[in-house]
Each structure stands twice: as structure tokens, then as C-alpha cells.
SEZA-403494 format. One record per atom (N, C-alpha, C, O): x, y, z; residue in three letters. Coordinates in pm, whole numbers, plus 50000, padded with zeros to 5 digits. Layout:
# SEZA-403494
XYZALA...
# end
This chain:
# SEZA-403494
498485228049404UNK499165220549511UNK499885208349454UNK501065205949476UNK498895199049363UNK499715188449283UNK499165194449194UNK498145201449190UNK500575188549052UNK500375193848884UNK501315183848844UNK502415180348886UNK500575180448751UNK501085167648684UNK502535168048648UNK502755179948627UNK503475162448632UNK504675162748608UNK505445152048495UNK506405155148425UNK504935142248497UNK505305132448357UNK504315118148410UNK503905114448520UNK504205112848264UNK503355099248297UNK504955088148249UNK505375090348135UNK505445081248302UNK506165066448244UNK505705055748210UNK504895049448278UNK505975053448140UNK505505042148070UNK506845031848040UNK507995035548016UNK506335017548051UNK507665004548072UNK506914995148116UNK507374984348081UNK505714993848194UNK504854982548198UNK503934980048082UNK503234988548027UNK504034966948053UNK503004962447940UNK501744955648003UNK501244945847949UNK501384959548086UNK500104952348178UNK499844957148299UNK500864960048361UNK498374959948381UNK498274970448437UNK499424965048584UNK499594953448620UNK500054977248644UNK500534977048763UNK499554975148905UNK498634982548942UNK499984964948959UNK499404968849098UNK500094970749246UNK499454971249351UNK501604971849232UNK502114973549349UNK503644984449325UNK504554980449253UNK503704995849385UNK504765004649441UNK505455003149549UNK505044995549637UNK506495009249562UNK506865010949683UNK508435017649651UNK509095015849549UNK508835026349779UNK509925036149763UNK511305025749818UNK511245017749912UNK512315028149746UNK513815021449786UNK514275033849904UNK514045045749878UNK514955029650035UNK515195036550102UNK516325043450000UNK516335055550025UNK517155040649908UNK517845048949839UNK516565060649739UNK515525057649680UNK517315074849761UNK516675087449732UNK516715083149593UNK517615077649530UNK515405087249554UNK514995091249452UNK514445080349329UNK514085082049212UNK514585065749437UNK514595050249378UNK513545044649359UNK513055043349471UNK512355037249231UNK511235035449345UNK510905020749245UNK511485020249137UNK510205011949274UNK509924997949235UNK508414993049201UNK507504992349283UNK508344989949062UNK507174988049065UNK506674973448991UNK507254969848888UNK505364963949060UNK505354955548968UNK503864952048962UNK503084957349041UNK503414942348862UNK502144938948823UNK502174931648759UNK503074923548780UNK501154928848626UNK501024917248570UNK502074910748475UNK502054899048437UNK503154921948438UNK504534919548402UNK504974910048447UNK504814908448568UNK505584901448380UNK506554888648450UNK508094893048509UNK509014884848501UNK508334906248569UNK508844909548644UNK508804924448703UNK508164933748654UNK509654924848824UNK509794940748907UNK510774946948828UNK511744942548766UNK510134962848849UNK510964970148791UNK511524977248854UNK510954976248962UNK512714988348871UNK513204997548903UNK513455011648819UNK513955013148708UNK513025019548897UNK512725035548814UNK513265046548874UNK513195046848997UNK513785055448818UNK515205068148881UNK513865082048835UNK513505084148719UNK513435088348937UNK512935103048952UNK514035106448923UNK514105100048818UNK514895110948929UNK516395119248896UNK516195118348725UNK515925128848667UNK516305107748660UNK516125104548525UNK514805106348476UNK514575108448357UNK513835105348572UNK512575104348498UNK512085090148450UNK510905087848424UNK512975081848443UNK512835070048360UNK512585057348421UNK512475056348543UNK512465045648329UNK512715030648361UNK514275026348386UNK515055028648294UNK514535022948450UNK516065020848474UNK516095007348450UNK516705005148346UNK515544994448520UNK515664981048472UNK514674974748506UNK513674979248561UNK514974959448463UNK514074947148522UNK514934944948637UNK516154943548637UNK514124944948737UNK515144941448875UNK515074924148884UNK516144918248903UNK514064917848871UNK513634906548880UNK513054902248788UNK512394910548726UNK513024884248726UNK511914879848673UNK510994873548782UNK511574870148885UNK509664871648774UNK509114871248884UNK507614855348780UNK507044858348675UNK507484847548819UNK506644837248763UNK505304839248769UNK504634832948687UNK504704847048853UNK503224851048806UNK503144864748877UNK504014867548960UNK501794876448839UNK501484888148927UNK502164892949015UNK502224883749097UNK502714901249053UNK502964912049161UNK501994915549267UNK502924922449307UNK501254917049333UNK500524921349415UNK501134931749524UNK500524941849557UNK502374928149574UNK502614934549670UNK504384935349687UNK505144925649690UNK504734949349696UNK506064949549736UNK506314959349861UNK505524967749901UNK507484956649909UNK508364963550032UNK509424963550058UNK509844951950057UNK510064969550080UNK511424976050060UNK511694980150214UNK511034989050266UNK512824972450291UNK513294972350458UNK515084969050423UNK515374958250372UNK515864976050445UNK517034981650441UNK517754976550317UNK518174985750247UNK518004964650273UNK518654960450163UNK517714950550032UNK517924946149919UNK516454950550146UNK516114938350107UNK514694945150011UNK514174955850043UNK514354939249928UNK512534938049864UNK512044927349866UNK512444915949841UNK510794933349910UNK510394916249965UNK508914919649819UNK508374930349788UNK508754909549779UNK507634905949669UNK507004896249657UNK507474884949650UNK505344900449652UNK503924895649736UNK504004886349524UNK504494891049421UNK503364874449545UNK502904872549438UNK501814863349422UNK501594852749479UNK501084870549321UNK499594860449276UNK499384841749326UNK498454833949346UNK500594841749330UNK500984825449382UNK501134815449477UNK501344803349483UNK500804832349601UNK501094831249738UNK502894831249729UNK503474832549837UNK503504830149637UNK505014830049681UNK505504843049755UNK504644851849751UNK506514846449812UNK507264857649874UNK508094854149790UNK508184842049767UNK509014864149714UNK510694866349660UNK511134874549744UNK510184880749790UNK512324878549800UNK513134887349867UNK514934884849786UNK515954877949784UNK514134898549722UNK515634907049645UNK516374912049733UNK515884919949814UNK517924908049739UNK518814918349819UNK519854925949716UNK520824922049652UNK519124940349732UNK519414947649662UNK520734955549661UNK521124964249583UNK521344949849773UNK523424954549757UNK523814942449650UNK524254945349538UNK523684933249678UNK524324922049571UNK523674918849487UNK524274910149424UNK522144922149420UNK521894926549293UNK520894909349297UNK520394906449188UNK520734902449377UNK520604883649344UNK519294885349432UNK519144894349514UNK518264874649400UNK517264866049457UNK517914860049554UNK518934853749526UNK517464860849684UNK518034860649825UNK517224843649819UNK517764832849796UNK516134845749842UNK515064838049866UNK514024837649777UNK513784847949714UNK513204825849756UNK511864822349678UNK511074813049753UNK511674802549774UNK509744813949807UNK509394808449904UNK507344808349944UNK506594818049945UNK507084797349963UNK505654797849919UNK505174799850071UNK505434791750160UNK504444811550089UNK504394816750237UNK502434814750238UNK501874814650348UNK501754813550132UNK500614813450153UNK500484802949991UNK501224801549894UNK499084796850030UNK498794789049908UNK497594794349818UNK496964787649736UNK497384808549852UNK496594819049776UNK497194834949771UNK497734840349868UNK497024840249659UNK497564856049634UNK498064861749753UNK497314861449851UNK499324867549768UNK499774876249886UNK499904891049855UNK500804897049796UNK498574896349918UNK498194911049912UNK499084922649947UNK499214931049858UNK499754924850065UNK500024929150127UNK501084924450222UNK500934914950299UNK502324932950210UNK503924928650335UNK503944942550405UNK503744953550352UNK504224939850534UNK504984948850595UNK505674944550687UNK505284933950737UNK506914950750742UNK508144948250780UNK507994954050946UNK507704965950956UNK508204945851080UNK508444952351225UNK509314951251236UNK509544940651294UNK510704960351197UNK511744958651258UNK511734956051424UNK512274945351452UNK511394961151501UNK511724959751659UNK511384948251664UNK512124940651728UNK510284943151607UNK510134926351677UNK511414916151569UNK511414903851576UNK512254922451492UNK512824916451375UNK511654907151307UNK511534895151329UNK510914914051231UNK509714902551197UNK509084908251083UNK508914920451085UNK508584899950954UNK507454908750891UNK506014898850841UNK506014886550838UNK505384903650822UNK504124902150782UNK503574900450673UNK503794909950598UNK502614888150605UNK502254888650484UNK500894885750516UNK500654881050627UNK499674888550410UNK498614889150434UNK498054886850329UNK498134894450232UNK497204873150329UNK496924865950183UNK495134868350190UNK494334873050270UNK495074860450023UNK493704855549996UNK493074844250077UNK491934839850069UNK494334839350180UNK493424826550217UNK492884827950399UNK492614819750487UNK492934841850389UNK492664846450495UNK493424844650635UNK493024844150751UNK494084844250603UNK495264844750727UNK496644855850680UNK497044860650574UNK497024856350805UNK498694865950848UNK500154861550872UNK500674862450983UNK500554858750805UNK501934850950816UNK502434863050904UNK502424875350898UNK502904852350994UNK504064865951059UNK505744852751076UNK506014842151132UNK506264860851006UNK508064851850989UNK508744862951027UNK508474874951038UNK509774855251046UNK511504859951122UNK512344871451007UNK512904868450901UNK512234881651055UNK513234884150955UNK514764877350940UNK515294877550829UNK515444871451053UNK516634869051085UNK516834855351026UNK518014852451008UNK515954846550991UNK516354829650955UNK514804829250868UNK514364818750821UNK514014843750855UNK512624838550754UNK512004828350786UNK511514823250685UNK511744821950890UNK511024807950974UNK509464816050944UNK509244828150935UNK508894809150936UNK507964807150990UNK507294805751152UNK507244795251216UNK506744820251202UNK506624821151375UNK505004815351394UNK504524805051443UNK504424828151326UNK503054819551373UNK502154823751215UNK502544831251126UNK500974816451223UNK499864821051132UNK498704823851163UNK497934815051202UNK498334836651152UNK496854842251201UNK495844838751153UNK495814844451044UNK494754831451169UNK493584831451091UNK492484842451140UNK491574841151221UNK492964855351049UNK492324866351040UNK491124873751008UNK490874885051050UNK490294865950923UNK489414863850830UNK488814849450790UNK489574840050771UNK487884848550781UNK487224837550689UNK487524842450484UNK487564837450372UNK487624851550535UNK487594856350378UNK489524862950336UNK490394864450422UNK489654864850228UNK490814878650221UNK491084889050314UNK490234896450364UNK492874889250342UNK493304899750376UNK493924908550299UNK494914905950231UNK493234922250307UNK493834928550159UNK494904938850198UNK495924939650131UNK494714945450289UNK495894956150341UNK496144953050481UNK495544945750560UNK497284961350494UNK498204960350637UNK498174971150656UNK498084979250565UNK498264975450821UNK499094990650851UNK499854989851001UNK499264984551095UNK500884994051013UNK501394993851165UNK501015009251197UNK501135019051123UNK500535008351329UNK500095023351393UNK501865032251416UNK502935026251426UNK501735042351418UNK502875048751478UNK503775050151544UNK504925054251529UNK502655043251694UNK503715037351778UNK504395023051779UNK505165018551864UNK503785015251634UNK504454999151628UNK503834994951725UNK504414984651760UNK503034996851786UNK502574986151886UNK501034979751835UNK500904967751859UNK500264984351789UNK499324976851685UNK499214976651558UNK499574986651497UNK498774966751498UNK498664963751341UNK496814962251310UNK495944956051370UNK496784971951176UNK495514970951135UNK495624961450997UNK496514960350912UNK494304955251015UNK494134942550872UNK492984944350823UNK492054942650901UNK492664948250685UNK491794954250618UNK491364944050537UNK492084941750440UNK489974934350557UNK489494925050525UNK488214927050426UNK487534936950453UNK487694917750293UNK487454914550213UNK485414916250285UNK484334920450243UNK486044909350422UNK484374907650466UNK483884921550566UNK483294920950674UNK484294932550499UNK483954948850507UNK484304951150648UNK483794960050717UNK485804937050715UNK485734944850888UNK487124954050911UNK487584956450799UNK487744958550988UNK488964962151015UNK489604954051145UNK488934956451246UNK490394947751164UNK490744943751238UNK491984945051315UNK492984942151249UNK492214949151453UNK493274955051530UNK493854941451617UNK493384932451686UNK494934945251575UNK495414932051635UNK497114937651777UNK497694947851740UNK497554932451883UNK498254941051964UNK499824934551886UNK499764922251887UNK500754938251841UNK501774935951785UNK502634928151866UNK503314919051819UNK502634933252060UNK503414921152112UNK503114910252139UNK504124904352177UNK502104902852140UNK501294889252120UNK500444884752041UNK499904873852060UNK500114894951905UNK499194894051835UNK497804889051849UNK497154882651766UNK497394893651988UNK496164893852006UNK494974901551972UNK495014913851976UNK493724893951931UNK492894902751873UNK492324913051967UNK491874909452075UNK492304928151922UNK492114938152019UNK491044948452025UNK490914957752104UNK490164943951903UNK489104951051801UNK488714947951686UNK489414945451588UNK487114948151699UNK486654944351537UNK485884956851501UNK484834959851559UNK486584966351374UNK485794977851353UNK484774973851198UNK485094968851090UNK483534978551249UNK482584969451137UNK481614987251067UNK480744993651126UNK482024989150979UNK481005000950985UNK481185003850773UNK480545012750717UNK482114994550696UNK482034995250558UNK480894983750551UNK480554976050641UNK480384984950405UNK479094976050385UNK479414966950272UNK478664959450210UNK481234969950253UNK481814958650126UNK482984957450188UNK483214963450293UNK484034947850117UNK485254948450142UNK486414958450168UNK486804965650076UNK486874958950272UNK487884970150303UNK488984967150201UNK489184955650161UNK489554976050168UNK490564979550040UNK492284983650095UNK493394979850057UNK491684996050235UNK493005002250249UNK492865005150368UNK491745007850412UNK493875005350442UNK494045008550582UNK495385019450616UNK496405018050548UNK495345027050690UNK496435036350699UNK496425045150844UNK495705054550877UNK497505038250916UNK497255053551054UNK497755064851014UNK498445065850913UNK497365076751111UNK497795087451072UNK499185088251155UNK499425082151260UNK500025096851090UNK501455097651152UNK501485103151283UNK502465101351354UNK500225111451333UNK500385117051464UNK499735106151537UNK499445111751643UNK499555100551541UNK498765088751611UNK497535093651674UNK497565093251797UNK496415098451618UNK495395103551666UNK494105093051579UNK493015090451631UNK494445089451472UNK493065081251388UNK493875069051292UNK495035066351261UNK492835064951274UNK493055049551168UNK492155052551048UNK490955055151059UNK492685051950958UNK491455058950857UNK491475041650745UNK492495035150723UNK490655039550714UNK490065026550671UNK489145029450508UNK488145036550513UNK489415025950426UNK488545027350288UNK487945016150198UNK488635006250175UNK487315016750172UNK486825004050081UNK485865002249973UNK485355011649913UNK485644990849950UNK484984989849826UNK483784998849812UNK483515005049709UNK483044999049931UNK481605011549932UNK482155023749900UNK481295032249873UNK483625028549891UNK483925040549855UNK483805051349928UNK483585062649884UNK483975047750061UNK483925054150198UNK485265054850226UNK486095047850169UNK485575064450329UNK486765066650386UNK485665067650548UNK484535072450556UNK486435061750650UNK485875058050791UNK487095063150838UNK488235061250794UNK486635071450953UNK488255076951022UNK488105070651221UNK487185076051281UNK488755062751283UNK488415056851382UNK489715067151482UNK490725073051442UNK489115065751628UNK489685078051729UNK491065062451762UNK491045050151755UNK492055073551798UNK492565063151861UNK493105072052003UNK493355084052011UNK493195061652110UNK493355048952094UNK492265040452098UNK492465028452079UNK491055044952122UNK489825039352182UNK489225030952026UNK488745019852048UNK489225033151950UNK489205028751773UNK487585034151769UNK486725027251714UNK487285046251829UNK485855046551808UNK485355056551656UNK485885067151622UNK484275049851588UNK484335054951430UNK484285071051440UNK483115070751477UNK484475079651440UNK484005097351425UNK484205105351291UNK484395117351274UNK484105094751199UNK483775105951046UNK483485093650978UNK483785083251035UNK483055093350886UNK482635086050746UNK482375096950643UNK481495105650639UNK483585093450541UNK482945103950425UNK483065095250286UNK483795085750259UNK482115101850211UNK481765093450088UNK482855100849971UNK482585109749890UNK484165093849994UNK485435097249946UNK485575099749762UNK485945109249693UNK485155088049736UNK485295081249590UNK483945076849524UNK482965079649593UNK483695070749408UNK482715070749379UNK482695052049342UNK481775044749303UNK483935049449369UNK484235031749391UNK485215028149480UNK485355035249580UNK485955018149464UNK486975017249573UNK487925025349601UNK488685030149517UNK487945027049689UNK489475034749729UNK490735023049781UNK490595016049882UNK491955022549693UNK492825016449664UNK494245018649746UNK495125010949784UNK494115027449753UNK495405035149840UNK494965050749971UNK493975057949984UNK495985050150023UNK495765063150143UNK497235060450177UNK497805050450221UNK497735075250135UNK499045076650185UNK499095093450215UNK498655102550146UNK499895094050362UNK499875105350421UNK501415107050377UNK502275098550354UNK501485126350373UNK502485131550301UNK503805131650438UNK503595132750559UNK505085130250370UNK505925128250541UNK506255138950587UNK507035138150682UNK505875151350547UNK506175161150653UNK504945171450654UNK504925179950744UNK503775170950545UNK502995184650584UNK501315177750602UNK501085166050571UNK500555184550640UNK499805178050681UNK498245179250569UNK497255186350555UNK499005165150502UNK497775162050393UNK497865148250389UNK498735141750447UNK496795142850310UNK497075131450282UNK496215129850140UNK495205135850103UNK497075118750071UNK496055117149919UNK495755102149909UNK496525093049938UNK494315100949858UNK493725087449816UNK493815084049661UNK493835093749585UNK493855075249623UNK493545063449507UNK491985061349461UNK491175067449531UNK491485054149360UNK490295050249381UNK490485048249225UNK491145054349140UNK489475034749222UNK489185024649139UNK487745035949001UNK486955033448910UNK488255047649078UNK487175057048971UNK488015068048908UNK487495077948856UNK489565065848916UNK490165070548811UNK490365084348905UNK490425094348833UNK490445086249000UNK490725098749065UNK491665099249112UNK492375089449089UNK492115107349178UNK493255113149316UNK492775121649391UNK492405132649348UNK492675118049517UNK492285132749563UNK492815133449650UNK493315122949690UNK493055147549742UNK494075157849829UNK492995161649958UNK491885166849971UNK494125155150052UNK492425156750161UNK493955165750326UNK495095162450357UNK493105176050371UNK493835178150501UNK493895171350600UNK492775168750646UNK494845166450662UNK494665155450739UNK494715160350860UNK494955152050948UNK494555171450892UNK493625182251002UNK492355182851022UNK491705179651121UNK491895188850885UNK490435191250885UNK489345184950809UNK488125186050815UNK490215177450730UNK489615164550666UNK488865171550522UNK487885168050457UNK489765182050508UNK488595189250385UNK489565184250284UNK490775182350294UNK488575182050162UNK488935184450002UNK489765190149942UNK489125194049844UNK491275195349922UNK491875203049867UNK491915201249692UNK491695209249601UNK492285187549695UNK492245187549517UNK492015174549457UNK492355163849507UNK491305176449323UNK491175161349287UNK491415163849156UNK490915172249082UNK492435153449132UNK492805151549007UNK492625136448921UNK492885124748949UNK491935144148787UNK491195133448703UNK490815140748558UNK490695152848541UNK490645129748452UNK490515136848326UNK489205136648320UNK488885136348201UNK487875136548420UNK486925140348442UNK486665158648493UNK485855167148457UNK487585158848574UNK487915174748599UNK488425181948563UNK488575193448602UNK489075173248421UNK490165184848301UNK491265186148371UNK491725197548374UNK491895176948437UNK493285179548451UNK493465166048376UNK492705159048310UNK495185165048424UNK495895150148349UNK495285139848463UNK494725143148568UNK495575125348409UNK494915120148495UNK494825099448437UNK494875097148316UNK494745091348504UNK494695080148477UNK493355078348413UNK492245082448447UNK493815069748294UNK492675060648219UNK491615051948268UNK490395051648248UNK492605043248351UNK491595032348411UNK491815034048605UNK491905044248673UNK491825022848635UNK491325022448781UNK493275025448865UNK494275019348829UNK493245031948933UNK494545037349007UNK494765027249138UNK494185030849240UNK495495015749144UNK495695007749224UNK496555008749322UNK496375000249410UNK497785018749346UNK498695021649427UNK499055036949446UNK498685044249354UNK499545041249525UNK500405054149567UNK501445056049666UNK501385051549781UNK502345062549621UNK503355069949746UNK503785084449720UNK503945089749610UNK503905088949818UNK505035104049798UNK506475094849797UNK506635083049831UNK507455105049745UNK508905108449714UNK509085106549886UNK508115108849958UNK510375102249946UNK510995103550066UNK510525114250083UNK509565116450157UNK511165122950014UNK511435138750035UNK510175144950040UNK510195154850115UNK508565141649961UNK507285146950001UNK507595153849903UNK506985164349919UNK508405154549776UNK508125165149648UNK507505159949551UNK507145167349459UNK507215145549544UNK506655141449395UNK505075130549484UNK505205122349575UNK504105133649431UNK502775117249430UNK503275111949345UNK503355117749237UNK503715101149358UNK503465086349263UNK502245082449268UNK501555082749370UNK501735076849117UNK500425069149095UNK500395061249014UNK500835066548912UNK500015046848987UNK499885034648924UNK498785030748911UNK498015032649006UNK498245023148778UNK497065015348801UNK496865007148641UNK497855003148580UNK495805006048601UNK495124998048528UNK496294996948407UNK496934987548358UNK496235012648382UNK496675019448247UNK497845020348234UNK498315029548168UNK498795009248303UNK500015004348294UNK501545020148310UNK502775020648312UNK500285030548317UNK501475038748354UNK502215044748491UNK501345042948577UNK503135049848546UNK503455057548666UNK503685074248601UNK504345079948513UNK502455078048733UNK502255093948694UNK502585100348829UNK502125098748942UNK503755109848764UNK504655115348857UNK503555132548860UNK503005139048771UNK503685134749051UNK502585147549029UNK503745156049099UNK504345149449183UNK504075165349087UNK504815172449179UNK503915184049238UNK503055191149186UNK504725182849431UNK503885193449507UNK504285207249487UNK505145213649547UNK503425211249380UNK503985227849403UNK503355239249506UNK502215243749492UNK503825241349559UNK503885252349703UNK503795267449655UNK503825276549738UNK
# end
């Protein structure tokens, strides 16, 4: 189903953040490198330094022209990627920024730091609207549900937290990991919220009611990533134990796990990010071992 397809190599220090350029076939990656990169599937290759960037990567996102980049520093950068220039540089939190995501309909996006709060700013003038204090502890992941009308926040102190997107009111506290939540992700049909974390659990919650109805013992450490495929119905996890694995996002079964524990190809150290290709033909995977390992879905 996946078979390895090439490992790249161009980072000199482990990666911790991906993300796809709405241009086909484009994709951006950065980490402890003192800057973002840009990489061509078409080529196979490293294409450039898009940015120099002054400390860590943590987090990138990519919303029509723009990349927006999370850094160890709490700073935001936002690259606009038609005119090639640093748009903006801007200190949005005064601890590590984990996690961005972008609401177009409200024109607005979201950053989600170590210092336990939610920036939510303007996309249109980047103001500053409001700040959530979300946590006593770290916010480590984001997810907008399907229908954009709630946002999940995947916190350090093992809770999940649902928040309603048109007033950002708190709307649920899901408590059922026994460490820090890692990853948060709805499913595209809007039926569950699936939640992972440091205990190495995957928790799948009903929606809309957010009530828990599976817990499975996913990974054998953190699970880092959960990304569902955009047109067939799977989804693959990350994990801080050097795996990948291929799960139905129907029936919730096991299809494949790939690792140089199971004799396939496979990451060295701990796997910190993932995406599919637009198109759902290639897994992207990043982590410790400073490489991107391209898997292609063969059918």
C-alpha cells in the first residue's frame, strides 16, 4: 500500500515541521536549521533556502501566498511567496510557537505556544484580536473540525480542549491521555476527533457529542503526527518510536507499519511530522534523522 520511494537529505539538524505549498508538487520544511526550505517531488530534490530564520522551526503553514513560520522564539515570520520577501517578523508569543493554523472565513489564524495560550490575529492587518489562556501548561497541536466551526487544542497537561470558533468559547474538556497530548486531528467526514499522545495512545472521540469510543495503544511512544489521506479512506500516524503506521479510517484496523524494526526502509530516530501529496500519491515523513522520506501509495 506504501513502499518507500526515496529518502532526501539537505537538513543538517533534525527537522520538526512540514507542510504542503498549495502549488502541486511543492512542499516546505524546517527545524533546527537556521532556515526553511523548499523541495520539488517532480525533481525529487532540495530546491532552496526559502528563508533565513534566527532560531528553530517548530511550526509551518502555508494559506494562499503566504507561509507563516512558528519559531523556538515565540516569533511568527510570514513569507509571501509570489514576491519571494519576508512580509513580516513578529513576536506573537514570548515562548516556542508549536503550532499555526489559518480560518479563512473568520479571515483569522491561530498560533499556539509554550506559554500556554492561543493567539488568535487578523489575517487582514495581523493585529492582534484576542489571547486564549488555554492551558496552564503548553499548547502543542491545533485542529479545525470540518465544518470550521470548532477548534481542537492538544495540551501538554494530557487534556484536549474544544473550543466554538465563533466566540471562542470553551465547549469541552476531553481528559482520558495520562501524559501530554502530542496530536490532534478531525476526521474529514466529520464523525470523530482522534487525539494522540505522549502515553502512545490514539483516543478517537464521537462527534458531535465529543464522547471517547476507542482508545488504542497506537505506538510504543509518542505519536507526533495523524494525517488523513484526501481522498481514500485511511489515515497514517508518526511516532517518536521510529514507526509509520496505516490505519482505516473506517474500521480503525492496522493496514501497515513501516519501520527498520519490521525490515522495511524506515527512519533512524524519532519521526516528528507528516503529510500526503495534494494529490494523496506520495506520505511525506520527517524527523530526528534530518531526512524527508518520500513513501508512495501503490494501489
Amino acid at each position: 500500500m506504501l513502499k518507500h520511494l526515496r529518502s532526501l537529505s539537505g537538513h543538517q539538524n533534525p527537522i520538526y515541521a512540514l507542510t504542503n505549498s498549495s502549488k502541486a508538487g511543492i512542499f516546505f520544511t524546517g527545524g533546527n536549521d537556521k532556515g526553511v526550505v523548499e523541495w520539488s517531488l517532480e525533481k525529487m530534490s532540495f530546491l532552496k533556502v526559502l528563508m533565513p530564520v534566527k532560531t528553530s522551526v517548530y511550526s509551518l503553514h502555508q494559506y494562499n501566498d503566504l507561509l507563516f513560520v512558528g519559531q523556538r522564539s515565540g516569533e511568527v515570520s510570514i513569507f509571501d511567496l509570489s514576491k519571494q520577501i519576508v512580509k513580516t517578523t513578529f513576536q506573537a508569543h514570548e515562548k516556542p510557537v508549536f503550532d499555526l493554523v489559518t480560518i479563512p472565513e473568520k479571515q483569522e489564524f491561530l498560533t499556539a505556544s509554550e506559554d500556554g495560550t492561543v493567539g488568535v490575529w487578523s489575517l487582514t492587518d495581523l493585529s492582534l484580536l484576542y489571547r486564549i489562556r488555554v492551558s496552564a501548561d503548553t499548547v502543542r497541536a491545533i485542529a479545525v473540525s470540518a465544518d470550521g466551526l470548532q477548534v481542537a487544542f492538544g495540551c501538554k497537561d494530557g487534556v484536549t480542549r474544544i473550543y466554538e470558533l465563533h466566540d471562542y468559547s470553551l465547549l469541552h474538556i476531553l481528559k482520558q491521555h495520562t501524559l501530554p497530548v502530542t496530536s490532534v486531528q478531525y476526521s474529514p467526514d466529520g464523525k470523530y476527533l482522534i487525539s494522540g499522545g505522549r502515553d502512545a495512545q490514539l483516543n478517537f472521540w464521537s462527534l458531535p457529542d465529543y464522547q471517547l469510543q476507542h482508545s488504542i495503544p497506537a505506538h510504543l511512544f509518542s505519536v507526533y503526527g495523524i494525517a488523513f489521506h484526501p481522498s481514500l479512506p485511511y489515515f497514517a500516524t508518526v511516532s517518536q518510536d521510529k514507526s509509520i503506521k496505516l490505519w482505516g479510517s473506517d474500521d480503525l484496523k492496522l493496514y501497515k507499519i513501516l519501520s527498520i524494526e519490521k525490515n522495511t526502509h524506515g527512519h533512524t530516530h524519532s519521526i516528528n511530522k507528516l503529510i500526503w501529496s495534494l494529490d494523496g500519491k506520495y506520505l511525506l515523513t520527517t524527523g530526528d534523522d534530518k531526512l524527508v522520506m518520500v513513501w508512495e501509495w501503490d494501489l
